[in-house]
C-alpha positions in Angstrom: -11.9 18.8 3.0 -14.8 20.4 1.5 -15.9 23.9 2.5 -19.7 23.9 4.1 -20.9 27.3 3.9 -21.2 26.0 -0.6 -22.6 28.7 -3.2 -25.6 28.0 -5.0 -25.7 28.3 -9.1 -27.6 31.6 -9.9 -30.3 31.1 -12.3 -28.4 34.1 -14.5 -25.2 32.3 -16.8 -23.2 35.4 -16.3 -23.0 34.9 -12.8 -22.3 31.6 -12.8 -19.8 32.2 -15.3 -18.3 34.7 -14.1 -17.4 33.1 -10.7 -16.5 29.9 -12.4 -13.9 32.1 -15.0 -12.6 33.7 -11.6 -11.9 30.6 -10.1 -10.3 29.1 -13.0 -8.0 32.5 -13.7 -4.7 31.4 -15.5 -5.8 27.8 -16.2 -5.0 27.6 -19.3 -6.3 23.8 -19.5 -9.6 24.6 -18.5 -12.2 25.3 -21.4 -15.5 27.2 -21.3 -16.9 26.5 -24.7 -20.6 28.6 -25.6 -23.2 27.4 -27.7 -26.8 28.1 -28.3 -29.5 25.5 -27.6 -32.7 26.7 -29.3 -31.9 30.2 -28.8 -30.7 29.9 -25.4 -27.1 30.4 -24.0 -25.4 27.5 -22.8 -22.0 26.4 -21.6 -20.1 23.5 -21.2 -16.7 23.8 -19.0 -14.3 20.9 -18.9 -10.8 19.9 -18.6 -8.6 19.5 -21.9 -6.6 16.2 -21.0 -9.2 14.8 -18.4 -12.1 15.3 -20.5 -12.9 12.6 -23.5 -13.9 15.6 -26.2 -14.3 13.2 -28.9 -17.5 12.0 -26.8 -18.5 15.3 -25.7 -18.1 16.5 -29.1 -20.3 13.4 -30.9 -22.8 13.0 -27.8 -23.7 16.4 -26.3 -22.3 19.1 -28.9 -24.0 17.4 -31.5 -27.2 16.7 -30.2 -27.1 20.0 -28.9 -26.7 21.9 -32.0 -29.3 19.8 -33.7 -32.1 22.1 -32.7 -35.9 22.7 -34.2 -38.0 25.3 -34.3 -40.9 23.4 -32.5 -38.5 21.9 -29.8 -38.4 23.4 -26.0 -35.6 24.9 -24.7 -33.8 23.9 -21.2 -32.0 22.1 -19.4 -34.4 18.8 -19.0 -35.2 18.8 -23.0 -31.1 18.8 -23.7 -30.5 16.2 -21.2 -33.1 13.9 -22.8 -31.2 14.4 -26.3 -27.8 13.2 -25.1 -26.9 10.0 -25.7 -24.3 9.3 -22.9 -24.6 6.4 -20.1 -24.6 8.7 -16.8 -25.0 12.1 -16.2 -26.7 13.8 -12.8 -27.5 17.1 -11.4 -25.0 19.7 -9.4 -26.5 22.6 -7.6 -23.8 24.3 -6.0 -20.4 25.9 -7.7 -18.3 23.8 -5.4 -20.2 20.6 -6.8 -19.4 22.1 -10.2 -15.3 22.8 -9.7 -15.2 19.1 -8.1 -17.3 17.1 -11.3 -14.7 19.6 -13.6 -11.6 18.6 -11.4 -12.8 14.9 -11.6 -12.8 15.6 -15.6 -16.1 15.4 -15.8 -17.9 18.4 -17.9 -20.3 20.6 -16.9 -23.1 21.6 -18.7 -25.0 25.4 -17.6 -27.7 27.1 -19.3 -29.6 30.3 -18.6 -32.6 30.7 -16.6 -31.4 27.1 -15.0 -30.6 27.4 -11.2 -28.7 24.2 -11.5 -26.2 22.1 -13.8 -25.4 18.5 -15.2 -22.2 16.8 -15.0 -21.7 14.6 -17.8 -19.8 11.1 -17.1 -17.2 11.6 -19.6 -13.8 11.8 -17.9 -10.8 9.9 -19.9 -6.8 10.3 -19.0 -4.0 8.5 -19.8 -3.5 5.7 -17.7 -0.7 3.4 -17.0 -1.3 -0.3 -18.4 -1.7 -3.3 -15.6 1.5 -4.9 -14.9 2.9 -7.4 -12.5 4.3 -5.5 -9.1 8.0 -5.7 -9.0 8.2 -5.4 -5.3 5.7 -8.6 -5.0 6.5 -11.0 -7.4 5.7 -14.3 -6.7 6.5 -17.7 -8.6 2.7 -19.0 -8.9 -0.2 -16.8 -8.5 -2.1 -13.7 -10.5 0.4 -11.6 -12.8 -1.5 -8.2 -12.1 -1.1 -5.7 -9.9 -2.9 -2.0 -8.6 -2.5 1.2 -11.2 -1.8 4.7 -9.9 -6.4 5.2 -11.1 -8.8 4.3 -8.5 -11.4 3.4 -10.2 -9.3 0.5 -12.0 -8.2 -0.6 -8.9 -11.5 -0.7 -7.3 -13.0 -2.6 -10.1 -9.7 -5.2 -9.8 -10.9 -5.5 -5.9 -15.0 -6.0 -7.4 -13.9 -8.5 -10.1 -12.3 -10.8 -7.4 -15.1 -10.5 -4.5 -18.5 -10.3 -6.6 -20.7 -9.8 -3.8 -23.1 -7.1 -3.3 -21.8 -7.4 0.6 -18.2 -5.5 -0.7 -18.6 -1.9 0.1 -16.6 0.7 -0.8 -17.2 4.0 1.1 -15.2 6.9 -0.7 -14.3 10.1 0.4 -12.1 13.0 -0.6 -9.2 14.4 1.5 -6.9 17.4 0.7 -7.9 20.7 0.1 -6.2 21.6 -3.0 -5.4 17.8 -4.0 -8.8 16.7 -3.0 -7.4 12.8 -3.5 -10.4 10.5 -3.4 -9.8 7.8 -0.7 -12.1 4.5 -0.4 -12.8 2.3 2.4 -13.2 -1.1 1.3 -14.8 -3.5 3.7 -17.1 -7.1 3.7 -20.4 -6.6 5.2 -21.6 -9.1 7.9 -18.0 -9.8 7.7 -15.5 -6.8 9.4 -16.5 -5.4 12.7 -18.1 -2.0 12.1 -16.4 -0.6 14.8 -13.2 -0.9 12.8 -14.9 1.0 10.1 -16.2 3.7 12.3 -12.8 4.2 13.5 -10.9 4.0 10.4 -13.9 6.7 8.8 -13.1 8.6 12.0 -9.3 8.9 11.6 -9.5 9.6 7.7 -12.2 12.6 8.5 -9.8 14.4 11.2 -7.0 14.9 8.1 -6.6 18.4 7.1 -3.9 18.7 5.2 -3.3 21.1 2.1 -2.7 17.9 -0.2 -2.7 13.7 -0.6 -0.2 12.9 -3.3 0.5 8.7 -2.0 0.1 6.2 0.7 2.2 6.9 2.8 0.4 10.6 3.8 -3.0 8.9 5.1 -0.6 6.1 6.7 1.4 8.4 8.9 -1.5 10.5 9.6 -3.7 7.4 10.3 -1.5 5.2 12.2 -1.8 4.1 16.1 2.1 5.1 17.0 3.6 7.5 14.6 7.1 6.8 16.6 7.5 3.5 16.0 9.9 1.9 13.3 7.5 -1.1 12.8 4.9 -0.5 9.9 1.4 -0.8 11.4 -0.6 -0.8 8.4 0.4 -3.7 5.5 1.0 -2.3 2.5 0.3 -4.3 -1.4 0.4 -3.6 -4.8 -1.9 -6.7 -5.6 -5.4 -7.2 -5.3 -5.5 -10.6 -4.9 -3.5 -10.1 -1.2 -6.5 -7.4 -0.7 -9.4 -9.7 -1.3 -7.5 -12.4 1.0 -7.7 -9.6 3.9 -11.2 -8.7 3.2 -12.2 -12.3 3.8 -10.2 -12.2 7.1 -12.5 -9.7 8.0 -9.9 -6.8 7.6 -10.3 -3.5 5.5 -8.3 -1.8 2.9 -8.3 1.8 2.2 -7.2 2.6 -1.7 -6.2 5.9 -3.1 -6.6 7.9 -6.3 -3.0 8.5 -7.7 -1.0 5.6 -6.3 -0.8 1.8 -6.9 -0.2 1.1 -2.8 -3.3 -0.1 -1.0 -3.4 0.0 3.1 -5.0 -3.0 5.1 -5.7 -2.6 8.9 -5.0 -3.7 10.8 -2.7 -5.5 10.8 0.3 -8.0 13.1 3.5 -8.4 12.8 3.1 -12.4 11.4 1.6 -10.4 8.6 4.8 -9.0 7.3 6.2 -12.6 7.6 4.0 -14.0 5.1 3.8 -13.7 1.0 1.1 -14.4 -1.2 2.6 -17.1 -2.6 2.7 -19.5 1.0 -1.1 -19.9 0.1 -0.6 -20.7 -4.0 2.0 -23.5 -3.3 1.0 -26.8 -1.4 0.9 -26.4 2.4 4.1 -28.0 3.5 6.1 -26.2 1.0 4.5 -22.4 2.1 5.0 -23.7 6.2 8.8 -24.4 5.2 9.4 -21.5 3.4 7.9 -19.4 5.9 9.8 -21.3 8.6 13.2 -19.9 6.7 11.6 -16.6 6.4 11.4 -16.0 10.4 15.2 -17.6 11.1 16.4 -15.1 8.2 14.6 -12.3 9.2 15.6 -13.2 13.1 19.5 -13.5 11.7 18.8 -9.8 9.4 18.1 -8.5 13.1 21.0 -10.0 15.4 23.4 -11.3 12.9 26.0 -8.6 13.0 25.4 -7.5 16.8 26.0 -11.4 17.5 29.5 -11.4 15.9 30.6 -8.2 17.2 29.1 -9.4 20.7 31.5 -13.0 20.3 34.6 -11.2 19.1 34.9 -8.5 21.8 33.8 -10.1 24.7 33.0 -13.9 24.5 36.0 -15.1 22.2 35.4 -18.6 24.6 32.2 -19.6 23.0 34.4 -19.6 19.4 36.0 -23.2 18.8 39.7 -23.2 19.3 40.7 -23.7 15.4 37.8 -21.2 14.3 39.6 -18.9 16.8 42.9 -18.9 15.7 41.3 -18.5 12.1 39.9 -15.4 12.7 42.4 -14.2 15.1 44.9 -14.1 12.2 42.4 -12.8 9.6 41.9 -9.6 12.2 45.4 -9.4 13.2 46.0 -6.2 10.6 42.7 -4.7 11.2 43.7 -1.2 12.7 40.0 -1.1 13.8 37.5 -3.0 16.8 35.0 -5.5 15.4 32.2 -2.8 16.7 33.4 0.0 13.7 34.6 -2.7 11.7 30.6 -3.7 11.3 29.2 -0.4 11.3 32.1 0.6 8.4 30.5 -2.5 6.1 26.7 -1.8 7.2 26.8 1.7 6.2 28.5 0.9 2.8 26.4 -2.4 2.6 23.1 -0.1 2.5 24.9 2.7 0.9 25.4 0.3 -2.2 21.8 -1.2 -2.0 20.2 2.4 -1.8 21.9 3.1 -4.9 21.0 0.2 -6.8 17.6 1.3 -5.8 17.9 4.7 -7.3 20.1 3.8 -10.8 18.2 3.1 -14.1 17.1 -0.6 -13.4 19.6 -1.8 -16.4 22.7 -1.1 -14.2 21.4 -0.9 -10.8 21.5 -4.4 -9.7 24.8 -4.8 -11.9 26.3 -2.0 -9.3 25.0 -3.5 -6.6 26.4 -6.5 -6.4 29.8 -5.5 -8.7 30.3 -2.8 -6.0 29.5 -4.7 -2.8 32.4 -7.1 -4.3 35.2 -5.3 -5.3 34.8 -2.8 -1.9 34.5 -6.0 0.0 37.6 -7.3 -1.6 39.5 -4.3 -1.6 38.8 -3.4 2.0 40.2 -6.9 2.8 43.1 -6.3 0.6 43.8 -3.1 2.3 43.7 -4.3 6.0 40.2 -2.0 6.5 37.9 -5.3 7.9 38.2 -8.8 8.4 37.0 -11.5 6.0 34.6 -13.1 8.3 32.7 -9.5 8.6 32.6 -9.6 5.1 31.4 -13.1 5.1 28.9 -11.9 8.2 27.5 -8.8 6.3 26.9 -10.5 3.1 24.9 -13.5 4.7 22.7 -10.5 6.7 22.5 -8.6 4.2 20.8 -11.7 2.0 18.5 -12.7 5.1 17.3 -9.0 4.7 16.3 -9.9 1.1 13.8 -12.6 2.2 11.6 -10.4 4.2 8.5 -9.8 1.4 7.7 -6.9 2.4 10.0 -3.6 2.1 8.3 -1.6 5.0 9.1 -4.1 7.3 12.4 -5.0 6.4 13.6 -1.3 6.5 12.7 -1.0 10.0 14.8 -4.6 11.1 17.7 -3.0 8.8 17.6 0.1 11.0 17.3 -2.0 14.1 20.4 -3.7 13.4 22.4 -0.4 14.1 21.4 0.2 17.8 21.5 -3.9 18.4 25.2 -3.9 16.9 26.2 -0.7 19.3 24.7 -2.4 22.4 26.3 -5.7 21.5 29.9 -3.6 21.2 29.3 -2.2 24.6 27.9 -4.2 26.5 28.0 -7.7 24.6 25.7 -10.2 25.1 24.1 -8.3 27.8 23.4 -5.6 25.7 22.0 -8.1 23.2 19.5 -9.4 25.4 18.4 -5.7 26.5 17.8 -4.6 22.6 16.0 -7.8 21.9 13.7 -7.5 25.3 13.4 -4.0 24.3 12.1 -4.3 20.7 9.7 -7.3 22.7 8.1 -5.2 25.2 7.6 -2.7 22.3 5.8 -5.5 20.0 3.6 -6.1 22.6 2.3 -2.7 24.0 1.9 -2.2 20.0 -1.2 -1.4 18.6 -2.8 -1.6 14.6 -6.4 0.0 15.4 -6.8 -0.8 18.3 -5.5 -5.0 17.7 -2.8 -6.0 19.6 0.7 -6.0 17.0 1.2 -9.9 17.8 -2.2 -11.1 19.0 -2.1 -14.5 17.7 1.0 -15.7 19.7 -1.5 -16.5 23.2 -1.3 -20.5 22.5 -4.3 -20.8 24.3 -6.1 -20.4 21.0 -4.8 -23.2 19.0 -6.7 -22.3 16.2 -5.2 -19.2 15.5 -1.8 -20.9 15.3 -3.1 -22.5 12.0 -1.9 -19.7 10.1 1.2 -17.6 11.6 3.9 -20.7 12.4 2.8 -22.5 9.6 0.6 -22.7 6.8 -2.2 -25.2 7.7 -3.8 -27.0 5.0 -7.4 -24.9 3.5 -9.8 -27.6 4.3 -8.3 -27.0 8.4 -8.9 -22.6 8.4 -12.6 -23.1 9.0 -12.4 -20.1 11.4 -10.9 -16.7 10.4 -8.3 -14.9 12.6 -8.8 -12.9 15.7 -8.2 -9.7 13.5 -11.7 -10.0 11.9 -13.9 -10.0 14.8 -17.3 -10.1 13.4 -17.8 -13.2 11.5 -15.6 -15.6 12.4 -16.7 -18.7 10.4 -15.3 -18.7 7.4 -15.8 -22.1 6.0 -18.4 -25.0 6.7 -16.2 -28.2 8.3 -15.5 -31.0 5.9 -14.0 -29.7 3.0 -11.2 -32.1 3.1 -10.6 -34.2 -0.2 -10.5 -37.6 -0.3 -12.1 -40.5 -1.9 -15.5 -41.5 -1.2 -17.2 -44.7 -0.1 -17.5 -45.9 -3.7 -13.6 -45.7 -4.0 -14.3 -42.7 -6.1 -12.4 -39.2 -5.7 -14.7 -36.2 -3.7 
């Protein structure tokens, strides 16, 4: 947050140097060089590591010292010798320590009441690479950086329009992260960009270092488990929102972007349901929701059957597992919490491990425990069998913010189902329900498009409808809601030829 009562530059260089120097006490990395400019005093103050000093050097240094005896001093007359793209005016020190923090220089002479920040920032960046966490099969290979400005011109290069704003802002006041709002004009509701601009100027926090600050600061319920902002590494997934009439916020220093708002359906679907053909995204997606349904209930159902409803089991199935528990010294309730626990223990530290041996660990160590817990009479092997097949349905939930919270979930669902059995099932299921639907992602219901009184917005949340049927755009973008003229489907003509 920036300070309001600001100090303007004095027209004498020592005193503008002197507070600068005072602000910049033990920064080792911060560089007032002097130089003369037809006999007058000058400065330049930059950044060693942010600053590109080969340019500075070759386009203002230069110039600079390339002085005659005829030529006018000041400011105006220097600026007019550099030969550099950009370069504007700062009138205040606090404009001056933020173009110097940006890695920008800054350029003061005496007798001049006011400065120029010179475009010339450069830092080591990383290179673009596809997200791990989103890989997909068919689609773009390239995902966001931890530098804003390469992610915003990633977002530009995909929606060309003039209509794609991006409103930044900086939050933090000793991180002073730059945030931007990105939005489709004529396209998202301004209200949603009021309120998003609302809740991002009420932060006041000492420092933004990723995402998942502005998101906890930001969001509608800070106590829920569910996500209510989607999270991406890709640009393509944020251009697809923008068009939906949605908006993304991005931040300087971090590869995650933030979409609101968002629904639950949201964190149900991948990028890749729209690259394949329709009926192959709607059946994928179709396994998606059983899997992530079984991630959720799968262990609390087994625990629920074993203790209390051993009648529902067939008679041979029964007598199966009855002999396979008949050395387990512990209930079905622990004997599922036991393998959880040590089930997310393992995948937390395949996580964590050097990515050459984490998956190795993983999966070596989830099967020699397994085995050797069945060996030694600790669990059964149809929990084994049980947590395994959960623990893959987890893995088909694309997005990791979401899938944590239904992995949490399943601990209080598996105690209510030891309890109470299916009684308690049905109260942790109606309970996460009623939940989901007083739920709330700025101000949009958390599963809004389930009403089948719209039948339209149905074409994209059970299934993947075919792109020549989306004419209209979801109930999340309220604004403009056509997003496609009819007839677009292909076929052949009159003539026999193709459209």
């Amino acid at each position: 947050m920036q300070n309001n009562k600001e100090t303007a530059l004095s027209t004498r260089l020592s005193e503008n140097m002197e507070r600068l120097q005072e602000k910049y006490e033990d920064c080792f990395d911060v560089v007032f060089h002097d130089f003369n400019y037809v006999r007058t005093p000058s400065v330049v103050v930059y950044t060693v590591g942010m600053t590109d000093t080969e340019a500075m050097n070759q386009h203002v240094l230069e110039p600079a010292l390339r002085e005659t005896a005829d030529e006018g001093g000041g400011l105006d007359s220097l600026c007019a010798r550099l030969s550099i793209s950009s370069f504007y005016q700062v009138k205040t020190i606090e404009q001056a320590i933020a173009e110097i923090g940006d890695g920008n220089p800054v350029l003061l002479m005496d007798g001049e009441d006011k400065a120029v920040s010179l475009c010339l920032s450069k830092w080591e960046k990383r290179s673009i690479t596809e997200p791990e966490a989103e890989s997909v099969v068919r689609g773009p290979r390239e995902g966001f950086i931890e530098t804003l400005l390469v992610n915003a011109s990633m977002v530009r290069r995909k929606l060309r329009s003039p209509s794609l704003k991006m409103k930044s802002m900086q939050i933090g006041r000793y991180s002073q992260t730059e945030v931007v709002i990105a939005y489709i004009q004529g396209v998202v509701n301004p209200a949603l960009i009021s309120e998003i601009t609302e809740r991002l100027g009420r932060i006041d926090v000492d420092g933004i270092l990723e995402s998942g600050n502005i998101e906890e600061l930001i969001e509608d319920n800070p106590y829920s488990p569910f996500p209510q902002m989607q999270t991406t590494e890709r640009p393509d997934v944020v251009a697809a929102n923008l068009l939906q009439g949605k908006a993304a916020i991005l931040i300087e220093g971090t590869p995650i972007a933030l979409i609101a708002p968002t629904t639950i359906f949201s964190f149900l679907h991948s990028p890749e349901d729209y690259y394949q053909r329709y009926f192959i995204g709607s059946a994928i997606r179709w396994l998606r929701y059983f899997f992530a349904f079984l991630a959720l209930i799968g262990p609390s159902f087994y625990v629920a059957i074993v203790t209390f409803h051993q009648e529902m089991i067939p008679t041979t199935l029964l007598l199966n597992m009855a002999k396979s528990r008949e050395q387990i010294p512990f209930p079905a309730l622990v004997e599922a919490l036991l393998m959880e626990i040590m089930f997310e223990a393992l995948r937390e530290a395949g996580v964590r491990l050097p990515k050459q041996i984490g998956s190795a660990v993983s999966i070596v160590g989830a099967l020699v425990i397994g085995q050797a817990a069945i060996s030694a009479g600790l669990v059964s092997s149809p929990m084994v069998m049980v947590v395994a097949i959960t623990g893959i349905a987890s893995f088909l939930i694309p997005h990791f913010d979401f899938g944590i919270a239904i992995r949490l979930l399943r601990f209080p669902m598996m105690l209510l189902a030891g309890f109470l059995g299916f009684f308690g099932l049905m109260i942790g299921i109606t309970l996460i329900l009623t939940h989901l639907f007083a739920l709330r992602s700025f101000g949009v219901p958390y599963v809004t498009v389930t009403s089948f009184t719209h039948v339209n917005q149905l074409k994209d949340v059970l299934v993947r409808a075919p792109f020549w049927k989306m004419n209209i755009r979801p109930r999340t973008g309220y604004w403009n809601r056509q997003r496609q003229s009819s007839g677009q489907r292909p076929g052949p003509d009159r003539r026999g030829r193709n459209s």
